[in-house]
One Martini backbone bead per residue (centre of mass of N, CA, C, O) as a GRO file, in nm:
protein
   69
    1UNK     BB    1  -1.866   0.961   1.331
    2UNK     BB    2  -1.761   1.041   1.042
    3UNK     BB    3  -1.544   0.975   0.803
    4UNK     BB    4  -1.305   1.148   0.648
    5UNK     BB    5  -1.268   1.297   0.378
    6UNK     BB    6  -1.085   1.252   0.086
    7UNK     BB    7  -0.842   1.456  -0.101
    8UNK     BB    8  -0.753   1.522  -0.441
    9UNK     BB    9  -0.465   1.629  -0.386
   10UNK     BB   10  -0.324   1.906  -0.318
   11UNK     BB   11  -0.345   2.156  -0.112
   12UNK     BB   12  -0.454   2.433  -0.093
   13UNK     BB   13  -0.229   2.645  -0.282
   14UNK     BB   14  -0.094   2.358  -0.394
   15UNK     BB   15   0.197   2.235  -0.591
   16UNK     BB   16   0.333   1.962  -0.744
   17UNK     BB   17   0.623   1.885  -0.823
   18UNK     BB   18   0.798   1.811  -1.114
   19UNK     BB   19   1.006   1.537  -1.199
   20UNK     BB   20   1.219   1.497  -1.466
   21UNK     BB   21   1.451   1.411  -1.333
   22UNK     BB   22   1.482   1.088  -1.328
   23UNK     BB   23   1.202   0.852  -1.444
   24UNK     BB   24   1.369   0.640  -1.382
   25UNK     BB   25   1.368   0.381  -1.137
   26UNK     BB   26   1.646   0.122  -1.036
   27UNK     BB   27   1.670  -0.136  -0.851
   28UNK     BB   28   2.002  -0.295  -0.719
   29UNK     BB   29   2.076  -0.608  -0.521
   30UNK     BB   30   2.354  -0.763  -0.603
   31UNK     BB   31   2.225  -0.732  -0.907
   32UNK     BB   32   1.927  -0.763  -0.810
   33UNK     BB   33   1.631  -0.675  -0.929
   34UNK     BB   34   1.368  -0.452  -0.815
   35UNK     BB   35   1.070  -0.384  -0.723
   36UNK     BB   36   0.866  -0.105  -0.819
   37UNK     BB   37   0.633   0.122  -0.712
   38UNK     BB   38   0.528   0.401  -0.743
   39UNK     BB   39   0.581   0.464  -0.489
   40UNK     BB   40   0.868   0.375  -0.436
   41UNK     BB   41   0.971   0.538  -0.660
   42UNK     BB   42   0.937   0.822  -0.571
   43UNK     BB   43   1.069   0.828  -0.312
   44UNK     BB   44   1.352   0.765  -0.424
   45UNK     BB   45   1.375   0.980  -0.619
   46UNK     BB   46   1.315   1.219  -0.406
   47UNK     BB   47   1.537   1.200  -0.232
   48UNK     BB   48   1.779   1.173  -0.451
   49UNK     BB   49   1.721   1.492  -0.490
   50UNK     BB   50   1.718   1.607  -0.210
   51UNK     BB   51   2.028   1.527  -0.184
   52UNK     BB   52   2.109   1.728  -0.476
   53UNK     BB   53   2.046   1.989  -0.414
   54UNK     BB   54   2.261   1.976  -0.101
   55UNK     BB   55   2.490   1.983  -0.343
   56UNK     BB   56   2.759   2.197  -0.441
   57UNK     BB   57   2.726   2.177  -0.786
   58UNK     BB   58   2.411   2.063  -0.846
   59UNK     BB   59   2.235   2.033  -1.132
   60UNK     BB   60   1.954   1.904  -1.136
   61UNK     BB   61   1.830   1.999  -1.442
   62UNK     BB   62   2.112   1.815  -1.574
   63UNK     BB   63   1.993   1.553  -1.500
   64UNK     BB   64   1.997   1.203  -1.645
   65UNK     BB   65   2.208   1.021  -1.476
   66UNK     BB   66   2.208   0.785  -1.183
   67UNK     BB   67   2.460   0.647  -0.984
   68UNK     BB   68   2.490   0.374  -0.750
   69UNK     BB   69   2.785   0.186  -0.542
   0.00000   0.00000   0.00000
């Protein structure tokens, strides 16, 4: 049986928010940077937005700069 075929963007029907904001995600452990490729930067962003929608009185779309220490 040959391989499947992979389909390029999102399953038909589905469309990929844009998460506008903060567009650069920078990683420091112990103070230096770690460096990061656009899938673990994307990761990194989606997760701490979607941690970030669930938490009451805190509006995604006026984010600016996230700061975690």
């Amino acid at each position: 049986m040959p391989p499947a075929s992979r389909k390029e963007g999102p399953p038909s029907g589905h469309q990929r928010k844009k998460v506008s904001a903060v567009p650069e995600i920078e990683l420091y452990v112990n103070g230096e940077r770690i460096a990061l490729n656009r899938f673990t930067a994307n990761v990194l962003r989606d997760v701490l937005m979607a941690f970030l929608r669930n938490l009451h009185g805190v509006e995604v779309d006026e984010i600016k700069k996230i700061e975690v220490s």
